[in-house]
C-alpha positions as CSV (number, residue, x, y, z in Angstrom):
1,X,94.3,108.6,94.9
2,X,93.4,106.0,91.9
3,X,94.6,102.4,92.8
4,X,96.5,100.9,90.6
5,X,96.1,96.9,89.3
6,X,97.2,95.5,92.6
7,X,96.2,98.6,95.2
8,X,92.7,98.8,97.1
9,X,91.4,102.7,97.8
10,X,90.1,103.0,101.3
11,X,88.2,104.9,103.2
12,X,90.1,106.1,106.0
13,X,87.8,105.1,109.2
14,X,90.4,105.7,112.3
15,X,94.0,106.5,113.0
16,X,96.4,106.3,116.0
17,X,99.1,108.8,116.5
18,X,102.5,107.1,117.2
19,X,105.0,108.2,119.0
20,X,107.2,108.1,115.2
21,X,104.8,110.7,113.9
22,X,106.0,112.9,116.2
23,X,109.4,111.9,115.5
24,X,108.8,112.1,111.9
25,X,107.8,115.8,111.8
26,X,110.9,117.0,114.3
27,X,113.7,114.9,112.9
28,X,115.5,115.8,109.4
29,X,116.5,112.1,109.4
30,X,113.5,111.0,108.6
31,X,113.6,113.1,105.5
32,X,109.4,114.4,105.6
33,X,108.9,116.9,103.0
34,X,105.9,119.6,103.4
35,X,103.2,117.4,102.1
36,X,103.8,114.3,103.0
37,X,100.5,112.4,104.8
38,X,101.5,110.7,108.1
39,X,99.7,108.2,109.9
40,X,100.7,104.6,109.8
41,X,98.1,102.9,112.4
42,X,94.7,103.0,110.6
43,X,91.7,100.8,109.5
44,X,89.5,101.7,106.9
45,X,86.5,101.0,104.3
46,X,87.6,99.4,100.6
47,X,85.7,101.3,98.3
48,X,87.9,99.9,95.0
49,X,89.5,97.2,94.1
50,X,92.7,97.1,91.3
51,X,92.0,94.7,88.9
52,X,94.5,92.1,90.0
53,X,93.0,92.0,93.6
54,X,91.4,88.7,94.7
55,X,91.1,88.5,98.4
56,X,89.3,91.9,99.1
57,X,86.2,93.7,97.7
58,X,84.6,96.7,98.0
59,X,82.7,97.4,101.5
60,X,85.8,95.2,103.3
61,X,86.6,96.6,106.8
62,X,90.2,96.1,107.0
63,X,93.2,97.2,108.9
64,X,96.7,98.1,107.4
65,X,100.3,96.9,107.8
66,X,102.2,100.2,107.1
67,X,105.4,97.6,105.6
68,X,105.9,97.8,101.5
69,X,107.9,95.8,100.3
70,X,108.4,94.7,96.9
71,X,106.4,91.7,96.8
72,X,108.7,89.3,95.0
73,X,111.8,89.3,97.1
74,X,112.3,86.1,100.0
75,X,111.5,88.4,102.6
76,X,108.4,89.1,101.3
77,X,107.6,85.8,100.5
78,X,108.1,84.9,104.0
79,X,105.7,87.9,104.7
80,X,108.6,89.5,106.2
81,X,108.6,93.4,104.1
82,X,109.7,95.0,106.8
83,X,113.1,93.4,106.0
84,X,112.7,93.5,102.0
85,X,115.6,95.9,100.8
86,X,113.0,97.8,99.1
87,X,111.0,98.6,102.2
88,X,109.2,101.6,103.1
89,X,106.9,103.0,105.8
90,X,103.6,103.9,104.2
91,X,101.2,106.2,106.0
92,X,98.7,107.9,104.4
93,X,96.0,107.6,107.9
94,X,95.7,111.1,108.6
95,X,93.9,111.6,105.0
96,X,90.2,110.8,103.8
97,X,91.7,108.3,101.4
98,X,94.5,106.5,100.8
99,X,96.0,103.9,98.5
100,X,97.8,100.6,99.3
101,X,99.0,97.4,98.1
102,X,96.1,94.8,99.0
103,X,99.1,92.5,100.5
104,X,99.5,95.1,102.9
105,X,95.9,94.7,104.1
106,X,94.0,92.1,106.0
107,X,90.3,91.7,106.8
108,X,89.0,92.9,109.6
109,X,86.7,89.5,111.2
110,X,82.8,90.7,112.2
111,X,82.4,92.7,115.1
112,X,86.0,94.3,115.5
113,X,85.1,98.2,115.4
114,X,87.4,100.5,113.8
115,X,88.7,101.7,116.2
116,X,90.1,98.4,117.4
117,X,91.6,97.6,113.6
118,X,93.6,100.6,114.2
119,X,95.1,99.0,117.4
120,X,96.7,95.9,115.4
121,X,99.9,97.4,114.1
122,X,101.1,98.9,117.7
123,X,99.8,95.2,119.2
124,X,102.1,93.5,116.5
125,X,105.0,96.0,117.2
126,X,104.6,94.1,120.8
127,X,104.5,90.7,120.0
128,X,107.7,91.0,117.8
129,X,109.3,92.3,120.7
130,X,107.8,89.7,122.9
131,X,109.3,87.1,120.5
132,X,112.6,88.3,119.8
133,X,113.4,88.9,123.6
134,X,113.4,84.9,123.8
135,X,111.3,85.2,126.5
136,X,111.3,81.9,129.0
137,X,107.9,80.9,131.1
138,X,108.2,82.2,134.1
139,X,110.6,85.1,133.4
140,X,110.6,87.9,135.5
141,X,109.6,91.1,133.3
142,X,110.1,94.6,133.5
143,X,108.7,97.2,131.3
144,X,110.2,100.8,131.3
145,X,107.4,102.8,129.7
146,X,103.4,102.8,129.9
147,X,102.6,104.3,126.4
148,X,100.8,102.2,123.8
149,X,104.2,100.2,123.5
150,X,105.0,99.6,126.8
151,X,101.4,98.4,127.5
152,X,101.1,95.8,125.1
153,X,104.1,94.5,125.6
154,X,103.4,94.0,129.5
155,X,99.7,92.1,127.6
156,X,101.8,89.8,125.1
157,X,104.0,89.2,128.0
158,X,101.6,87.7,130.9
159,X,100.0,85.6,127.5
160,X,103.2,84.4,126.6
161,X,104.5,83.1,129.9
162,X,105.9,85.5,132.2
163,X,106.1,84.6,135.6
164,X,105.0,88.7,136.7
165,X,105.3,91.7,134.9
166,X,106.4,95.2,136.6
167,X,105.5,98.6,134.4
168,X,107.4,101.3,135.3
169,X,106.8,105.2,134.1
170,X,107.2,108.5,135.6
171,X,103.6,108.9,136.1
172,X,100.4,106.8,137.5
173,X,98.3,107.7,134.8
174,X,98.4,104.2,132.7
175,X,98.6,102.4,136.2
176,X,94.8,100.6,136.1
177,X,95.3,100.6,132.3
178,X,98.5,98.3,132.9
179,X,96.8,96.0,135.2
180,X,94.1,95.1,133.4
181,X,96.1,94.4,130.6
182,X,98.2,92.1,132.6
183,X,101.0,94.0,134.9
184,X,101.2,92.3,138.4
185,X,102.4,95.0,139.5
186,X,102.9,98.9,138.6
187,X,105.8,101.6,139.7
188,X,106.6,105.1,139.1
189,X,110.1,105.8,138.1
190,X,112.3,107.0,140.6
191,X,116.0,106.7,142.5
192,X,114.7,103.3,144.0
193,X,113.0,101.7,141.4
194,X,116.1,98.6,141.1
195,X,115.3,98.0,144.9
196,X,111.4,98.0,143.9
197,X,111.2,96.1,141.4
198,X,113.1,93.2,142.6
199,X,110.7,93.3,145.3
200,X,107.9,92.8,143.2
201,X,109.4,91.1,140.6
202,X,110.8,88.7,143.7
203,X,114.2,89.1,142.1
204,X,116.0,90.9,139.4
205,X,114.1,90.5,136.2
206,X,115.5,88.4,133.7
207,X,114.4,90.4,130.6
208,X,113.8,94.0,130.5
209,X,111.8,96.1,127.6
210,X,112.9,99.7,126.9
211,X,109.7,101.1,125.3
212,X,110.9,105.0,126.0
213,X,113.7,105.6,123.2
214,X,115.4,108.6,125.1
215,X,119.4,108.7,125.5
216,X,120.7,106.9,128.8
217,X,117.9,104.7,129.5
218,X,119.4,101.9,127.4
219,X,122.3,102.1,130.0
220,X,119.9,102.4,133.3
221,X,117.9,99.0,131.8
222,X,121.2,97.4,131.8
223,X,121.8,98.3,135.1
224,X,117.9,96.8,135.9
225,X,118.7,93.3,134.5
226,X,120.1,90.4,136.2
227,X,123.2,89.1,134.9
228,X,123.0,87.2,131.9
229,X,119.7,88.7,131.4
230,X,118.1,90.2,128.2
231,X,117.1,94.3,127.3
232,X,114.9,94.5,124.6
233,X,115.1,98.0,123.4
234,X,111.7,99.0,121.5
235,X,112.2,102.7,122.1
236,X,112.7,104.6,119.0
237,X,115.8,107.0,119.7
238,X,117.4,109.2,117.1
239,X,119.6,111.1,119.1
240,X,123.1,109.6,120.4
241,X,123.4,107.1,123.1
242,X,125.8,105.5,124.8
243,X,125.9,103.1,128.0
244,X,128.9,101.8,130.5
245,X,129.7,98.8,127.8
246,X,132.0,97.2,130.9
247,X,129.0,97.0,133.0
248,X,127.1,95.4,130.1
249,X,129.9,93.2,128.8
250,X,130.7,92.3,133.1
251,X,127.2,90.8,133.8
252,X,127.0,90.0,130.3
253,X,124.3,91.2,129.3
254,X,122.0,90.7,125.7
255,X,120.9,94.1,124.1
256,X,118.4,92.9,121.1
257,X,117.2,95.6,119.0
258,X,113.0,95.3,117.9
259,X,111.3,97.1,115.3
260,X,108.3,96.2,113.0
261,X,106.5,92.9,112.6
262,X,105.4,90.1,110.4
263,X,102.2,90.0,108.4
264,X,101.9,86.6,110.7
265,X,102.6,88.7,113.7
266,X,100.1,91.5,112.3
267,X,97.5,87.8,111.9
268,X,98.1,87.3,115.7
269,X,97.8,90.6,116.9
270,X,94.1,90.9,114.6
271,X,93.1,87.6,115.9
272,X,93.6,88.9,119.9
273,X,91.3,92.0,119.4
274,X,88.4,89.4,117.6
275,X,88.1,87.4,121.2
276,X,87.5,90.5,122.4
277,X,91.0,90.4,125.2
């Protein structure tokens, strides 16, 4: 593709597959048409510059926020384009090439490979959930889910404060994975896993993270939480859900919906992978 005045052209150098690909490809409500390039977690090689571009050059390694925006509106101002009413979810990773508004691109410091760049966007995914859970030091944290997600989440989580952290899945594949990130502990998804968890946890947790996104597990993390407690749900679900809304509404429970970032975020997550955590 040919930039225009305020694009960069990269060099695709790596791409994660997310979990929303997959989605992307299977669900009409997404809207893909046969020749659309997916990809949305990549880093690459600038290899030209649109005239109005200042803070980039040609041979930049950088890593991409898959967010456009318009680029005039308050939200994106506040570098906020996930939440401009003009939005849209760019990929383009799975190509050679690819062009992109320089906004949407930040430098990638010395020594961060490529493959790491491509980690930022799911890491920043994280840390907004992390934030908008209102997480308290000390809190006791359960995560439901040991994909990409699920993981950083359980590593923003133990940096931001949290007292333990339990992972959860139905299988022990991610365990040593999660512990070195951060888990305290790590349990496989079964008919006692309430009883478990508040063993290791040393008590209900106070703010569980849904990082699945399949019908009925919003309701079973509502039946995980203490009372008065938080679910985060980061799980992207397209099909129909439901949950028991008088157990919810009994222990009153706070269900916060999470999805995208901030370019701040996006700063945050870049500047965790250069200390090399």
């Amino acid at each position: 593709p040919e930039p225009d005045r305020y694009q960069v052209l990269l060099k695709i150098c790596r791409c994660g597959i997310c979990g929303s690909d997959l989605h992307i490809t299977q669900d009409p409500v997404f809207g893909a048409r046969a020749g659309d390039v997916l990809g949305h977690e990549f880093s690459g090689e600038v290899l030209e510059v649109g005239a109005g571009v200042t803070h980039l050059k040609v041979g930049d390694q950088v890593t991409a926020a898959p967010l456009s925006g318009c680029g005039a509106c308050d939200s994106c101002h506040r570098g906020e384009p996930a939440w401009c009413a003009q939005m849209r979810l760019i990929g383009g990773g799975y190509a050679q090439y690819t062009a992109l508004a320089a906004r949407q691109c930040r430098k990638l410091p010395w020594g961060i490979s490529a493959a790491d760049g491509a980690l930022a966007e799911p890491l920043a995914v994280a840390l907004h959930g992390v934030r908008q859970a209102r997480m308290e030091p000390g809190d006791r944290v359960l995560v439901v889910g040991a994909g990409a997600i699920g993981l950083a989440v359980a590593y923003w989580a133990r940096r931001l404060g949290a007292g333990s952290v339990v992972v959860t899945d139905l299988h022990r594949h991610q365990e040593q994975r999660a512990l070195a990130l951060g888990a305290t502990a790590f349990l496989t998804a079964d008919d006692d896993l309430a009883r478990q968890a508040r063993d290791r946890l040393g008590g209900e947790p106070d703010v569980v993270f849904e990082c699945v996104g399949k019908p009925g597990l919003i309701d079973q993390c509502i039946g995980l939480v203490r009372p008065r407690g938080t679910v985060l749900v980061l799980g992207l679900c397209t099909a129909q859900d439901h949950f028991d809304a008088f157990r919810a509404i009994s222990k009153e429970v706070r269900i916060t919906m999470s999805v995208f970032f901030s370019m701040r975020e996006f700063e945050i997550a870049i500047d965790a992978l250069d200390q090399g955590h």
